[in-house]
Each structure stands twice: as C-alpha cells, then as structure tokens.
C-alpha positions in Angstrom: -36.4 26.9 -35.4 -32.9 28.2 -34.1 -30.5 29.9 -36.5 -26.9 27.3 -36.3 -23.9 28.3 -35.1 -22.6 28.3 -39.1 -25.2 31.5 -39.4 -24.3 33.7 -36.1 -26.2 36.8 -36.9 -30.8 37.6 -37.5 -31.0 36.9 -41.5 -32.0 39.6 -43.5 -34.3 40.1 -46.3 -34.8 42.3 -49.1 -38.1 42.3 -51.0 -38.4 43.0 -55.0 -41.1 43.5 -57.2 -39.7 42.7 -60.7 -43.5 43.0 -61.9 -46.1 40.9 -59.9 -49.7 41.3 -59.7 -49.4 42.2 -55.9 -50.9 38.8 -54.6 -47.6 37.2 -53.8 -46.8 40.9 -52.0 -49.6 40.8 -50.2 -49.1 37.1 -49.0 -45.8 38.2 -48.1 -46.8 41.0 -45.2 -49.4 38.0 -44.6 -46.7 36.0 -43.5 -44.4 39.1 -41.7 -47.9 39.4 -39.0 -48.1 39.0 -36.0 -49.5 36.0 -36.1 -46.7 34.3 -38.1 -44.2 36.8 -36.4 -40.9 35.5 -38.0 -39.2 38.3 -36.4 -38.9 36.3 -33.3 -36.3 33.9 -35.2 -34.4 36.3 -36.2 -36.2 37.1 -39.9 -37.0 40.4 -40.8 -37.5 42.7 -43.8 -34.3 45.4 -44.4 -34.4 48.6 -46.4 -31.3 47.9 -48.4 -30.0 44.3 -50.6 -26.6 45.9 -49.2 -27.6 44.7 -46.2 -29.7 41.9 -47.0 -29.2 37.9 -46.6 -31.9 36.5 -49.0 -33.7 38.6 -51.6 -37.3 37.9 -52.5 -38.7 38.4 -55.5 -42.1 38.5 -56.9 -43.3 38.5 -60.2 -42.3 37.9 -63.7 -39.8 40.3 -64.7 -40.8 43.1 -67.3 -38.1 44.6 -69.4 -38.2 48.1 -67.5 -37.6 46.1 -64.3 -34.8 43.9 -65.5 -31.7 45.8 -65.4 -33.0 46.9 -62.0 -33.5 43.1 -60.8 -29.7 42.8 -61.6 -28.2 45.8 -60.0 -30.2 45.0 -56.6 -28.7 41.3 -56.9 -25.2 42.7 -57.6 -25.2 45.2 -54.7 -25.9 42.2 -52.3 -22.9 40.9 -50.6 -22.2 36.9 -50.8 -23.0 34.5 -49.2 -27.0 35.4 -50.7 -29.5 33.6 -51.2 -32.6 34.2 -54.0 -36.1 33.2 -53.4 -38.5 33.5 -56.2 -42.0 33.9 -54.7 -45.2 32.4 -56.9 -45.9 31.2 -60.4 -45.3 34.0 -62.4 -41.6 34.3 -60.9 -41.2 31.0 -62.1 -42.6 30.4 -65.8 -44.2 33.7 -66.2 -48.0 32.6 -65.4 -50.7 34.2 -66.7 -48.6 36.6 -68.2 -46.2 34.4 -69.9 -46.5 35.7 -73.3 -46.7 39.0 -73.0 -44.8 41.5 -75.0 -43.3 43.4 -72.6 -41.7 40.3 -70.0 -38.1 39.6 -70.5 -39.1 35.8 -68.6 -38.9 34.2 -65.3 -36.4 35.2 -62.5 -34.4 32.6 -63.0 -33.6 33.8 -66.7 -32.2 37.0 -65.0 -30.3 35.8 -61.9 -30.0 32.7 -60.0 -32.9 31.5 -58.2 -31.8 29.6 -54.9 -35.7 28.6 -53.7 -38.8 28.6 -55.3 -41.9 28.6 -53.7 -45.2 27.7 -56.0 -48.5 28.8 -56.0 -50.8 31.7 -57.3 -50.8 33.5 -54.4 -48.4 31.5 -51.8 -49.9 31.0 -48.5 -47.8 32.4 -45.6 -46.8 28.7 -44.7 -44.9 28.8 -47.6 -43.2 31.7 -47.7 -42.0 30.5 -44.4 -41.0 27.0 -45.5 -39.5 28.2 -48.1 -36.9 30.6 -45.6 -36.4 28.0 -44.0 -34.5 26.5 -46.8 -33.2 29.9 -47.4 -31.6 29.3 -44.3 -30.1 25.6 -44.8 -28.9 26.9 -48.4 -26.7 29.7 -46.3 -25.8 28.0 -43.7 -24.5 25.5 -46.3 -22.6 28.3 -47.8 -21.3 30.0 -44.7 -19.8 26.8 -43.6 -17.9 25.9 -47.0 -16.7 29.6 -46.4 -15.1 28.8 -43.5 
C-alpha cells in the first residue's frame, strides 16, 4: 500500500471515545502493534483533530459526549474523513435503548466508513483506512 500522489503527506488520525465499551479501543492499539505496524505506510495516531486526517470513533454516543463529538469534528480541517469503529457506533448495539445515548455516530456527524463487528479485528480497522484513504484521495483530487 503506497499513499498516491493526490495524498502527498503520512495521514493522520485522531481517536474518540463518544462512549464505547473499550473493546473497539482496545482492537484499535491491536491494530497500531508492531505486528500490524501501519506506521510504516505512513498511518499514525496524532494528539490533536487539528491536526488530524481521519477521525475514529468508537462507541455509541452518550449525551454528555455529544456536544464534544461535534466540536472535535468541527476543529478538524477539510478534506476529513470519519470512521465509525464497531456496532455500537453504528446502531447503538447492546446499548441501543438506553436512556442516556443520544444514537449512533452517524446521527451526530457524518460517518465516511464503517467498520462492523463487536470487537473489530485489526484487519478491519486496517481495511477500513484503507478506504479512508481512497475516500481522501478522492477529495484531495476534486480539490484540486
């Protein structure tokens, strides 16, 4: 896997919990190893969503985490891409109606890529950058 010449720069990430169990977390460093070692493309895990290419997020979101969901999306520059990591981030899961969620991601911002399962495995996490990637390239080109 090579970065194109559309996306010249090492993408970025930013991961948020918006209120997961930890499993899709945990999957997540799973996949940042060194036996996965994405680093060596290019991918790697920032401090900031100001400086961030793709925000992952994990879990369903809870109402004290919502309004913080959408300030880290807004302090992102564009192009950005969102990927949603595991079930509950998609339809709420196990937890889907409980009193305190405020829904899935995709209720509070725009979800780019989803990746399924209850944890994800590492291969997925990865796949699914990998079309985190194709999305942006997409985008930096129609930028120009």
């Amino acid at each position: 896997m090579r970065l194109s010449r559309a996306f010249n720069r090492s993408l970025w990430v930013f991961h948020f919990n918006s209120g997961s169990c930890n499993g899709c977390d945990i999957e997540i460093v799973a996949a940042i190893t060194p036996r996965y070692d994405p680093e060596r493309f290019g991918v790697r895990l920032v401090g900031s969503p100001k400086h961030a290419d793709v925000l992952l997020v994990t879990g369903p979101v809870t109402h004290d985490m919502r309004d913080r969901l959408r300030r880290v999306y807004d302090q992102m520059a564009e192009p950005k891409v969102v990927m949603c990591i595991g079930t509950c981030g998609q339809s709420g899961g196990v937890f889907y109606d409980s009193y305190n969620l405020d829904g899935p991601v995709g209720d509070v911002i725009p979800v780019d890529v989803y990746v399924p399962g209850c944890a994800p495995r590492p291969e997925a996490i990865i796949d699914g950058v990998v079309k985190a990637i194709a999305k942006l390239e997409r985008l930096e080109g129609e930028q120009g």
